[in-house]
Structure formats: structure tokens, C-alpha cells
matplotlib code that plots the C-alpha trace (Angstrom):
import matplotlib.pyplot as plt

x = [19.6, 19.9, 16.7, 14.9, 16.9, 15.9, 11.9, 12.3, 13.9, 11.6, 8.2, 10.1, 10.2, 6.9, 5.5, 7.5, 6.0, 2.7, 3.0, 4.4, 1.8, -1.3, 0.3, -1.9, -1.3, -2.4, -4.3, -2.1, 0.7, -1.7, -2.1, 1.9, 2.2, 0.3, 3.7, 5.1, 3.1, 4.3, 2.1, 2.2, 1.5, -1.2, -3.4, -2.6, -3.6, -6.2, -7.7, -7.9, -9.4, -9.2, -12.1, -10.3, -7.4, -6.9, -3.9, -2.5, -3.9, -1.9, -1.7, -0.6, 2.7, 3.0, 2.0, 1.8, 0.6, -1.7, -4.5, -6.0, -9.0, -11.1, -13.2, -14.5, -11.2, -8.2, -8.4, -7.8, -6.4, -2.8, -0.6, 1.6, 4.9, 5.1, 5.5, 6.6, 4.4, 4.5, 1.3, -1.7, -4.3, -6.6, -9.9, -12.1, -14.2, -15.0, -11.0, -10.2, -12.5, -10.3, -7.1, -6.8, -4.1, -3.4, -2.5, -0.1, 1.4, 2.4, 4.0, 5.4, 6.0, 5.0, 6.0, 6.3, 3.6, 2.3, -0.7, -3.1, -5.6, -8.2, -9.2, -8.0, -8.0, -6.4, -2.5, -0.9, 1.9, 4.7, 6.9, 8.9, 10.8, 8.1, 6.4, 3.6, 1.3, -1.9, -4.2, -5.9, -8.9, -9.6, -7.9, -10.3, -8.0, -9.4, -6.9, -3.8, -0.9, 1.1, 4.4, 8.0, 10.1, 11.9, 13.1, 11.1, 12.9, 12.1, 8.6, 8.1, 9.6, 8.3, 4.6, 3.5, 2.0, 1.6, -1.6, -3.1, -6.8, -8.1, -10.7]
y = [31.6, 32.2, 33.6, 30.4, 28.5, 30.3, 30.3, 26.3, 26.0, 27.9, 26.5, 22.9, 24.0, 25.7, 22.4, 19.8, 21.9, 21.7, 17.9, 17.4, 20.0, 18.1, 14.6, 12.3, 9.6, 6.0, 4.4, 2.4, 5.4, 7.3, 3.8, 3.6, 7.5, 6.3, 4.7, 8.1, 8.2, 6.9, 7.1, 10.4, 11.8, 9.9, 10.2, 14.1, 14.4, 12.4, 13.1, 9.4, 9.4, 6.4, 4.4, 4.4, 2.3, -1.1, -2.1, -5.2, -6.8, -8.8, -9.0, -12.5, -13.2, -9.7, -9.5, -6.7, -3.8, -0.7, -1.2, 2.3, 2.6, 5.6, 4.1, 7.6, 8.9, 6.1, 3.4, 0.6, -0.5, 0.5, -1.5, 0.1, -1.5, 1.6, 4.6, 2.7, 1.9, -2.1, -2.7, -1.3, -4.0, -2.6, -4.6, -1.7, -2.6, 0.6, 1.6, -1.6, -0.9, 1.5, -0.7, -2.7, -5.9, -5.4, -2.0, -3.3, -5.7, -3.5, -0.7, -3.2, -6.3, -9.5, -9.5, -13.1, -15.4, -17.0, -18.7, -16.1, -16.5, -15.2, -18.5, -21.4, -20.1, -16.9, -16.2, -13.2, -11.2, -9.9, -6.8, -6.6, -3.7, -1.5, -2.5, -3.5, -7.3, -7.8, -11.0, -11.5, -14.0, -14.2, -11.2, -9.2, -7.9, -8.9, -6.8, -5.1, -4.9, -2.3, -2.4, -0.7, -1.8, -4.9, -8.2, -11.9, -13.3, -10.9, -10.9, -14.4, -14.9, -11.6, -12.0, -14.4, -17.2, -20.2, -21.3, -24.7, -24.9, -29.0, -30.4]
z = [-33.6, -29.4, -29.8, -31.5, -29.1, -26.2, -27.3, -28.0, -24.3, -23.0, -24.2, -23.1, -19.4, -19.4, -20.6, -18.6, -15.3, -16.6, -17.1, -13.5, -11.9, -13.7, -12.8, -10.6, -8.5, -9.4, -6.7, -5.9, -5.2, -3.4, -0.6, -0.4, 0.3, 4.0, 5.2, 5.7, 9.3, 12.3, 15.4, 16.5, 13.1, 12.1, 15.0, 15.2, 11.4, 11.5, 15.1, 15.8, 19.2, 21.8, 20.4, 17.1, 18.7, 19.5, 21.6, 21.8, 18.9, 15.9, 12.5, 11.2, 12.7, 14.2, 17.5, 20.4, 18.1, 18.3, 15.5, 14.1, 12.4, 11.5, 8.7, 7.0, 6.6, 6.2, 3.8, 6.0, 9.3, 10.1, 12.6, 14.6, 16.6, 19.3, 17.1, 13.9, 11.0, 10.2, 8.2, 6.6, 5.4, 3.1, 2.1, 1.6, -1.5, -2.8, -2.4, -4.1, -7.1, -8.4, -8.3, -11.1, -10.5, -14.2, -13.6, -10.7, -12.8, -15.6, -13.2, -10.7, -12.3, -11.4, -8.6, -5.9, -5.5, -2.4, -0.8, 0.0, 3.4, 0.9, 0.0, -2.2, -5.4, -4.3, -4.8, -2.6, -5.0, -2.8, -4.0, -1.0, -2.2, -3.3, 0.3, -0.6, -1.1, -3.1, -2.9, -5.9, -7.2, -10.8, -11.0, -8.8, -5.6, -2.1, -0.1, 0.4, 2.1, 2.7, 4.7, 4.9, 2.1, 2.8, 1.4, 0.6, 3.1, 5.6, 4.6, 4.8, 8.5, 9.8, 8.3, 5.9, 6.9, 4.3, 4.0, 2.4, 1.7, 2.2, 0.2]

ax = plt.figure().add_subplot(projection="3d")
ax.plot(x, y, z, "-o")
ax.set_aspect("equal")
plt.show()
């Protein structure tokens, strides 16, 4: 009886590592494992040289950032307040291809809706605590944000900025 018990353990570890050892990333996952850089490690890993930096620039309401952008290698631009990571805006199309909103809804929820710059029948979904924003159209994605976790309020001072399309 130990010894059926011990096989039947046994076979259920050696398959439970497999599983986690084959596991891969969603698309999504793999764009929110980017805020574990702040400055000095992105730009060493990366080798972001000094034509690959803005300074100075702003993204929405955030203002006096560094803006890095080495198109072959990082999926988007990444906003930096001194050495700390703020944003990544994504609008890469071939990244965005393989995201699918539906995908991001049924992992994530549905998450808060607000105007999106993307035009006037585009709606931004906010998950604040999973740090990260998605404007969609017709349920194609036009870009994403990606931020520190933190809440709608916070998000809505800090960097949204409501936007209303005229006829």
C-alpha cells in the first residue's frame, strides 16, 4: 500500500513540474513582466544608447520624464520619473496582433471604462491593480498601457485625461 502510494505521489510531482516547466506566458503577461526595470536596468540590459533617450518629454498628465525607445528590441516606449518606471505605452501593431481584448477580459475581468484618445468610438479599460490600460475599437486594441499597480483614483488624477470627441 506505501508503495502504490508512493508511485501515485510520485508520478503527481513529476507531472505538476512538467506542467509548470512547459507553461508559457500570455502576451499580455509577458508586456507586464517589463515593469520589473527601473532605469539603470533597462538601459544596461538593453544597451540603450543616448539616441535611444528622450529627456524631458511627457506622457499625458506626466510630465518631466526620460522617454526610451529602442524599437527592434522593446515593445514600446517606457517613461521613466528619474530611475522609476511610470509608463510603457505600447502601440506596436505587430505586438498587438497577438493580444486578444477577449483574452484580457476573460483573465482580468472587465475591467473600468473610460474615454480613450484613440478616437470616438474607442473606450480605454483600466485594471489599476493589475497595472495595466487597454484602448480598444470594435474590439481590435489600439494600444497599451502599462504602469505600476495602483488605484482608479490614482490613475485618473495622475494620468488619464477625459477626452470628448465633437461632431
Amino acid at each position: 500500500m506505501n508503495l502504490l502510494f508512493s508511485f501515485t505521489l510520485l508520478s503527481w510531482i513529476i507531472t505538476t513540474v512538467s506542467f509548470e516547466t512547459d507553461y508559457k506566458y500570455s502576451e499580455m503577461e509577458e508586456l507586464l513582466n517589463y515593469r520589473k526595470y527601473d532605469y539603470p536596468s533597462l538601459v544596461k540590459e538593453f544597451e540603450i544608447n543616448d539616441s535611444e533617450i528622450d529627456k524631458e518629454v511627457g506622457y499625458i498628465k506626466l510630465k518631466g520624464l526620460s522617454r526610451v525607445h529602442k524599437e527592434d528590441v522593446l515593445p514600446g516606449y517606457f517613461y521613466f520619473e528619474g530611475d522609476k518606471l511610470v509608463m510603457i505605452y505600447v502601440n506596436d501593431e505587430s505586438r498587438l496582433g497577438n493580444i486578444s481584448f477577449k483574452k484580457i477580459t476573460t483573465d482580468y475581468g472587465n475591467g473600468h471604462r473610460l474615454s480613450s484618445r484613440a478616437g470616438k468610438t474607442s473606450n480605454l479599460y483600466v485594471y489599476p491593480e493589475n497595472g495595466f490600460a487597454a484602448s480598444v475599437t470594435h474590439g481590435q486594441i489600439d494600444f497599451i498601457e502599462i504602469f505600476p499597480s495602483t488605484t482608479l483614483d490614482d490613475y485618473k488624477t495622475r494620468i488619464h485625461e477625459e477626452v470628448v470627441f465633437i461632431r
